[in-house]
C-alpha positions as CSV (number, residue, x, y, z in Angstrom):
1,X,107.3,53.9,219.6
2,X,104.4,52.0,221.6
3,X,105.8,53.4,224.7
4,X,106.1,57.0,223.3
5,X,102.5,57.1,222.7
6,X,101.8,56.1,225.5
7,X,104.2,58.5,227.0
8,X,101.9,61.5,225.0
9,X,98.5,60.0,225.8
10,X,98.3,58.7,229.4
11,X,99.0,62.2,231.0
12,X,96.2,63.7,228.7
13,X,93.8,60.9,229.1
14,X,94.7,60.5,233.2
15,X,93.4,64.1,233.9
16,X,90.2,63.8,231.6
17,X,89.7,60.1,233.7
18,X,90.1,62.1,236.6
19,X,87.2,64.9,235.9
20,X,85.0,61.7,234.9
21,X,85.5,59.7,238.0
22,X,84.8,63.0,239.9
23,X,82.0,63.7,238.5
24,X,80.1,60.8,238.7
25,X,80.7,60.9,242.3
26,X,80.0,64.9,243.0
27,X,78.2,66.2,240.0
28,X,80.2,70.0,240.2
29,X,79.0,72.6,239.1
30,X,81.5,74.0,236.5
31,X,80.4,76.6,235.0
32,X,81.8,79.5,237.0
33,X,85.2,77.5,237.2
34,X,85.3,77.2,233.0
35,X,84.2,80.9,233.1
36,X,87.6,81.8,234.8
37,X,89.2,79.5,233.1
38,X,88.0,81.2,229.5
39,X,88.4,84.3,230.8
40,X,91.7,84.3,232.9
41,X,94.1,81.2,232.9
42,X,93.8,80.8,228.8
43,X,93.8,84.4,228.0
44,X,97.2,84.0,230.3
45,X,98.3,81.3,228.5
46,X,98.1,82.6,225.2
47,X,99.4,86.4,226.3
48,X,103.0,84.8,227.4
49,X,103.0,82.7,224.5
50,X,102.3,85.3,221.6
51,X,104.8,87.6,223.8
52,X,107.9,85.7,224.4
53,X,111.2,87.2,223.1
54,X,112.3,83.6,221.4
55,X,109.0,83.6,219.4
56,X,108.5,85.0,215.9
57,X,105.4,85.1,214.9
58,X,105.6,85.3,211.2
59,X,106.7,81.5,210.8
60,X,103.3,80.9,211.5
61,X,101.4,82.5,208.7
62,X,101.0,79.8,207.0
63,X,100.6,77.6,209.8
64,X,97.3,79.6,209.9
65,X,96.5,79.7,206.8
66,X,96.4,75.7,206.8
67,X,94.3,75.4,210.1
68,X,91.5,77.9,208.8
69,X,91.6,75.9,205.9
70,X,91.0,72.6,207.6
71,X,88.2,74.4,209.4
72,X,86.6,75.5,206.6
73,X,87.2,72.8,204.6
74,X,85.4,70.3,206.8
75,X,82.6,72.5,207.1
76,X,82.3,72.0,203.3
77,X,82.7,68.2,202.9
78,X,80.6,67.8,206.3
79,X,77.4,70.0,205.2
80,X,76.5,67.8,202.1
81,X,76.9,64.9,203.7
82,X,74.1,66.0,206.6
83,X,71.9,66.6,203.6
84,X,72.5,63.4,202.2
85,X,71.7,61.9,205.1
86,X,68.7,63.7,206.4
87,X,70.8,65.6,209.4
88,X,70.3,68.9,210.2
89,X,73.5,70.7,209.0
90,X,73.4,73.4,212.1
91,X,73.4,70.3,214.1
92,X,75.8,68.2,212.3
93,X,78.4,70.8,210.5
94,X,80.1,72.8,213.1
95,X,80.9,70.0,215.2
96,X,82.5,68.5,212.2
97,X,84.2,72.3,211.5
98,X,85.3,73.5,215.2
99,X,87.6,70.8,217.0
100,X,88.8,70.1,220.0
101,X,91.9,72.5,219.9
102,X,92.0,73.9,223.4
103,X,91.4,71.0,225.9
104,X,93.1,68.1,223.7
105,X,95.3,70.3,221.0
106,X,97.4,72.4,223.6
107,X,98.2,69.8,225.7
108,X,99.0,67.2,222.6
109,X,100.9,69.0,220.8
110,X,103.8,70.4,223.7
111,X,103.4,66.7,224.7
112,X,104.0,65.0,221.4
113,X,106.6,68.1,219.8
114,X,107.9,69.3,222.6
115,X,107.5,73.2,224.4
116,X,108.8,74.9,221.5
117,X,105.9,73.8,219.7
118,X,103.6,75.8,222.0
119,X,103.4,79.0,220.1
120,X,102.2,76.8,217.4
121,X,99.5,75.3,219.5
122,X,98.7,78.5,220.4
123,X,97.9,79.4,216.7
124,X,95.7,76.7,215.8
125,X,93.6,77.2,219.0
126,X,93.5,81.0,218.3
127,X,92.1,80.2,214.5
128,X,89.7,77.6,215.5
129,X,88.3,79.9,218.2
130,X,88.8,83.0,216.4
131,X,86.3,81.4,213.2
132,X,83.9,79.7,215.6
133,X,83.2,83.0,217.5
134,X,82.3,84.2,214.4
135,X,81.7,82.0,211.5
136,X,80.2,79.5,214.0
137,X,77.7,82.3,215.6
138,X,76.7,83.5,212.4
139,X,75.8,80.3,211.0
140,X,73.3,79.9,214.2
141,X,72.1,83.7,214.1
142,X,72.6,85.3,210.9
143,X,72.3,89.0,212.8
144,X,74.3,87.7,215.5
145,X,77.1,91.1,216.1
146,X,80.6,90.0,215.6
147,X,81.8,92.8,217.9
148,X,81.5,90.7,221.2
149,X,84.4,88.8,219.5
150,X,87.1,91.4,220.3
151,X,85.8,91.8,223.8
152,X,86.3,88.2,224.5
153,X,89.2,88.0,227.0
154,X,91.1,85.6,224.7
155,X,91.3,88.4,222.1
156,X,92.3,91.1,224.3
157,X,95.0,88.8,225.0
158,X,95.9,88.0,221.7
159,X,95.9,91.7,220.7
160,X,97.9,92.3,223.6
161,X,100.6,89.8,223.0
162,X,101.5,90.8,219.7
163,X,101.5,94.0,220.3
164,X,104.1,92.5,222.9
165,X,106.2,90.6,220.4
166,X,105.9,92.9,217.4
167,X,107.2,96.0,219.8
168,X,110.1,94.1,220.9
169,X,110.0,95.0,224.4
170,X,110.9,92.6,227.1
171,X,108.2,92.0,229.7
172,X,110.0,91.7,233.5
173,X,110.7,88.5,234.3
174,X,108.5,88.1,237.9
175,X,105.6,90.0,235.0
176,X,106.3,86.7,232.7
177,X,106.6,84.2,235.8
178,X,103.0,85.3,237.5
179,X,101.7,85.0,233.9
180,X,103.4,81.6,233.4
181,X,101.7,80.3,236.3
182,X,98.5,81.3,235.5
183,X,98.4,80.1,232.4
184,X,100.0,76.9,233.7
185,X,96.7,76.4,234.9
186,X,94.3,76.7,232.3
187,X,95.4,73.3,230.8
188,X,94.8,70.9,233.0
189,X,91.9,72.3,234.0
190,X,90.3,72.3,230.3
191,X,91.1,68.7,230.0
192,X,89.0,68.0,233.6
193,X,86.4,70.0,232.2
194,X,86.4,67.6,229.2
195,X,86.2,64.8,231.8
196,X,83.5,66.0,233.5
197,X,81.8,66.6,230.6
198,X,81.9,63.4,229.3
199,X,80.8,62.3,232.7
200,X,77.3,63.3,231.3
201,X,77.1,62.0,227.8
202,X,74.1,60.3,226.4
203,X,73.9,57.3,224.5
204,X,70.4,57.4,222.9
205,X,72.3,59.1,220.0
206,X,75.1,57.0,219.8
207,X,75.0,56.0,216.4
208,X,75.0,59.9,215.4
209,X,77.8,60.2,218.1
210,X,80.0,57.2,216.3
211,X,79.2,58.9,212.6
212,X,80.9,62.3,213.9
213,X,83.6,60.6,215.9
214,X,84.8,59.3,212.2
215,X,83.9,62.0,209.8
216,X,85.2,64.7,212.3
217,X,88.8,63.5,212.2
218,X,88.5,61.7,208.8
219,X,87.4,65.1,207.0
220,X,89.9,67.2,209.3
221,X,92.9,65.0,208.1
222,X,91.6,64.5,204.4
223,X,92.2,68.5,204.2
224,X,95.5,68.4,205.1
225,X,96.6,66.1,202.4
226,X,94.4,68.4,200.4
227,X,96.6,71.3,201.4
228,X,99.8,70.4,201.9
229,X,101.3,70.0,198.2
230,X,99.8,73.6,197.6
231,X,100.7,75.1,200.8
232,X,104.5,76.2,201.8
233,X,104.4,75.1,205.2
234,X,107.7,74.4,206.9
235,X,108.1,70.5,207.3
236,X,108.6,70.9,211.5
237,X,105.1,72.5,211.7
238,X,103.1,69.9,209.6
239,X,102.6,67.5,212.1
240,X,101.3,70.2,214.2
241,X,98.7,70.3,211.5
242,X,98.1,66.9,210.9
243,X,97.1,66.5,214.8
244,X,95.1,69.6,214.9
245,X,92.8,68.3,212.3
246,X,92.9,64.9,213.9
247,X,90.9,66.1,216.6
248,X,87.5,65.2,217.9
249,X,85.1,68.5,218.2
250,X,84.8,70.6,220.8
251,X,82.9,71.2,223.7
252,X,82.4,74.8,222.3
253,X,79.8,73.1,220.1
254,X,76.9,72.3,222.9
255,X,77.3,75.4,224.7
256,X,76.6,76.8,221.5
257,X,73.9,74.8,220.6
258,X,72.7,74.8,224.0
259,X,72.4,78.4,223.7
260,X,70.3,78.4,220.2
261,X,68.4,75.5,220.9
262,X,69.8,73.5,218.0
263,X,69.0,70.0,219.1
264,X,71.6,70.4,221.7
265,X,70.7,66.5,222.9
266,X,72.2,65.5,218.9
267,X,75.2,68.0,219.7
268,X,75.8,67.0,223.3
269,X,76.6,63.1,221.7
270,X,78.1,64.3,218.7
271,X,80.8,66.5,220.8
272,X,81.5,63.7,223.7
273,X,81.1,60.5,221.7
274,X,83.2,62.3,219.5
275,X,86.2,62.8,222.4
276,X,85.4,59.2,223.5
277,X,86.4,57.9,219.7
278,X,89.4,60.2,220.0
279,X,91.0,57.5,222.1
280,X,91.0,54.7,218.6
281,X,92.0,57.2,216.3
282,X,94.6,59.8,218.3
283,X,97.2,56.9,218.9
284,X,97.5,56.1,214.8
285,X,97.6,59.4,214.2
286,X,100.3,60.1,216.5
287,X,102.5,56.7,215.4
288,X,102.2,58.6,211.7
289,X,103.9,61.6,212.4
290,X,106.4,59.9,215.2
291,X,107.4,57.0,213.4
């Protein structure tokens, strides 16, 4: 079982070691490189998912149904806790809402459950990004326009790949191969993002960092033992669930922040200190739903 973990982990954790140890000794620049990566090799990712002819999408409802409830569930156990604790709940809650789903849950979940679990994956990223482009934005700027949401490339792709599936046509195959490729890439290059991220974290707010590196996962997992005797989820898709809300938060959260000035230091340490735990909680997780 060690070995299996280990299996699951190390090719993950390799590439994010590998944007780290880059960065440190060429500081990139990677914001133009995430830009294409957000707005072509995902988008290509997720379009051959949504449209492959094995895939039917309605065995995921509920699937869905459980992640937005993790999200929003967290978001509710996390936002009293800031109060109680004298923490600014814009700075504190959607980290503890919006996880990591895209550079760690793709990648961990076709690792851990194998390629057929991709479509899943590809769900769970799709409701976390879906409620943090708008829920997420909201809460930061109550009069920010949700309509930039369906221009985002992801959603075009999405809208695009069901259209796909739910019309029953057959893409060419060299169509589905470019795609394939494309979206091939978008992976491994979200985890060296992570890396290079974490490259730059700060420690002055590590004890802020190491509260949301527990209470992330902890309130993420407590939801799905919350939801699961009420929710008819098929028993192969609930670990799928059970690692999605395992996850640390995502890197989503400091842009954001960045971009409204809400303490985006606080956010920076809360999102990469927060990866960093990942490490001591991922590995139990994972021996839970492999055993």
């Amino acid at each position: 079982m060690l070995l299996r973990i280990v299996s699951i982990l190390l090719p993950v954790l390799s590439i994010v070691l590998i944007g780290y140890v880059y960065a440190r000794r060429h500081a990139p620049d990677m914001v133009t490189v995430n830009r294409i990566n957000m707005d072509l090799f995902v988008p290509a990712l997720v379009f051959v998912a949504l449209a492959s002819k094995d895939v039917q999408l309605s065995q995921y409802g509920w699937l869905a149904l459980g992640a937005a409830g993790v999200v929003l569930g967290s978001g509710l156990l996390a936002w009293p806790l800031a109060r109680l604790l004298k923490i600014a709940p814009l700075t504190f809650v959607p980290p503890m809402m919006f996880n990591n789903s895209g550079n760690m849950g793709l990648p961990l979940v076709v690792l851990a459950f194998g390629q057929t679990a991709l479509p899943g994956a590809v769900i769970l990223f799709l409701v976390e990004m879906i409620l943090h482009f708008s829920l997420g934005l909201w809460l930061m700027n109550r009069h920010a326009p949700l309509g930039g949401l369906f221009r985002q490339p992801v959603m075009l792709a999405t809208a695009a790949g069901l259209a796909v599936s739910l019309s029953g046509w057959h893409l060419p195959e060299a169509w589905v191969l470019g795609l394939k490729m494309l979206g091939d890439v978008s992976v491994p290059l979200l985890l060296f993002s992570l890396g290079v991220r974490i490259a730059g974290v700060s420690w002055v707010e590590w004890r802020l960092g190491v509260l949301g590196g527990v209470v992330c996962p902890a309130s993420g997992l407590l939801m799905v033992a919350l939801l699961l005797p009420v929710l008819p989820l098929p028993v192969a898709q609930q670990p799928w669930l059970w690692l999605f809300a395992a996850l640390p938060p995502a890197v989503l959260n400091f842009l954001v922040a960045e971009q409204y000035q809400q303490e985006p230091s606080r956010v920076a340490s809360l999102v990469l200190i927060g990866n960093l735990m990942s490490l001591l909680v991922l590995p139990p997780v994972l021996y839970f739903l492999l055993r």
